[in-house]
C-alpha positions, 0 to 999 in steps of 0.5 A: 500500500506504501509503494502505491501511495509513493508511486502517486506522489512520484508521478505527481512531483514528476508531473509538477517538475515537468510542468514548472520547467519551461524547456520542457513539454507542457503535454508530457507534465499533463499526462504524469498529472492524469495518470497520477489522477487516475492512481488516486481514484484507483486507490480509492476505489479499491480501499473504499 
């Protein structure tokens, strides 16, 4: 459950990073932010 919950935090910053960089692709940090989105809802679903 740990390594689920890290592996979300680490897409988000990654997402974050990628998105704050101005060298980088906005479409890159907006795809790690949905797929983060997504783990979260996966998370939720399964322990809720």
């Amino acid at each position: 459950m740990f390594l689920t919950w890290s592996s979300v935090l680490v897409t988000f910053g990654a997402g974050l990073l990628l998105f704050l960089s101005p060298g980088l692709s906005h479409l890159a940090s907006t795809i790690l932010i949905f797929v983060g989105i997504s783990l979260l809802f996966g998370l939720f679903s399964t322990a809720g």
